[in-house]
C-alpha positions as CSV (number, residue, x, y, z in Angstrom):
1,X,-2.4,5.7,-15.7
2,X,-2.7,2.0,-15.1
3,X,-2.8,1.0,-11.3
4,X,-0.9,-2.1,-10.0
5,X,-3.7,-3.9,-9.0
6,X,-5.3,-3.6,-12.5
7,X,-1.7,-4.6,-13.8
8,X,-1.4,-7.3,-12.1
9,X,-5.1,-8.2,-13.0
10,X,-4.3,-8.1,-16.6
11,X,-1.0,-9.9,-16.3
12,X,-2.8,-12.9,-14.9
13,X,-5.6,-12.9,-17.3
14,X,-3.1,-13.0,-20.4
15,X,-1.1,-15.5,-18.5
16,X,-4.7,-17.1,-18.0
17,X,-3.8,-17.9,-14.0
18,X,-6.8,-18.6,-11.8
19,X,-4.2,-17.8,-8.7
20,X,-6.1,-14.8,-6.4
21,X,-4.8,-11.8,-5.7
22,X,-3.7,-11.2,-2.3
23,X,-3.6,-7.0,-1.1
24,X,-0.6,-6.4,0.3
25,X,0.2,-2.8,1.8
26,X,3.2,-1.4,2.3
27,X,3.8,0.0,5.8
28,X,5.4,3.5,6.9
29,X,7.3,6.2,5.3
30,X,7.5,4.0,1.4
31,X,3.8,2.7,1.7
32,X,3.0,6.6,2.4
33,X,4.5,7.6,-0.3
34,X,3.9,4.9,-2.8
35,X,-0.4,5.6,-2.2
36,X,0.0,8.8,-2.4
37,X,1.4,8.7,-6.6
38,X,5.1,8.8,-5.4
39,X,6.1,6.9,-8.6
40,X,3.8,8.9,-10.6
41,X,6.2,11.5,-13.1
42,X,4.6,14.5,-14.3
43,X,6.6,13.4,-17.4
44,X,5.2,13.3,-20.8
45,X,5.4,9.4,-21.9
46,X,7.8,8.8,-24.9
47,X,6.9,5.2,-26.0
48,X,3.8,3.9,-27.3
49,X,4.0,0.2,-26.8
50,X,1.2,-0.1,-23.8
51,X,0.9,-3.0,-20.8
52,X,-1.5,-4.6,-22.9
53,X,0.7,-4.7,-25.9
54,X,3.3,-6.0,-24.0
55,X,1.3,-8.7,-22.7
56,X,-0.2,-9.4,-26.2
57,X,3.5,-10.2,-27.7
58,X,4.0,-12.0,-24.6
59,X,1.6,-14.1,-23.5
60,X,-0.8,-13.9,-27.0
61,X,-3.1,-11.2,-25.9
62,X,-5.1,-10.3,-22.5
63,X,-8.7,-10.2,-23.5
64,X,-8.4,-6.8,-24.0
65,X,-6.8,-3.6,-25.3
């Protein structure tokens, strides 16, 4: 499982942005939730195309894979 902050790490690394990264949390009930995995599935994944794949066909490669 790939965090957003390491998402959005890669994405800008592919992208090859020297922007920073600002935190920004969420408040309440839906910042709660989202920290505690509330958009994590207990489903099995289907696809195998990963975020780094994705940002290889899109932006010619992140560095890594």
């Amino acid at each position: 499982m790939l965090r957003f902050d390491e998402a959005a790490r890669a994405w800008r690394a592919a992208r090859g942005s020297r922007q920073p990264l600002l935190p920004v949390r969420i408040p309440g009930r839906l910042g709660r939730e989202l920290r505690a995995g509330g958009l994590v599935t207990e489903a099995l994944p289907r696809g195998v195309r990963t975020w780094a794949d994705h940002l290889a066909d899109t932006y010619g490669g992140t560095g890594r894979k």
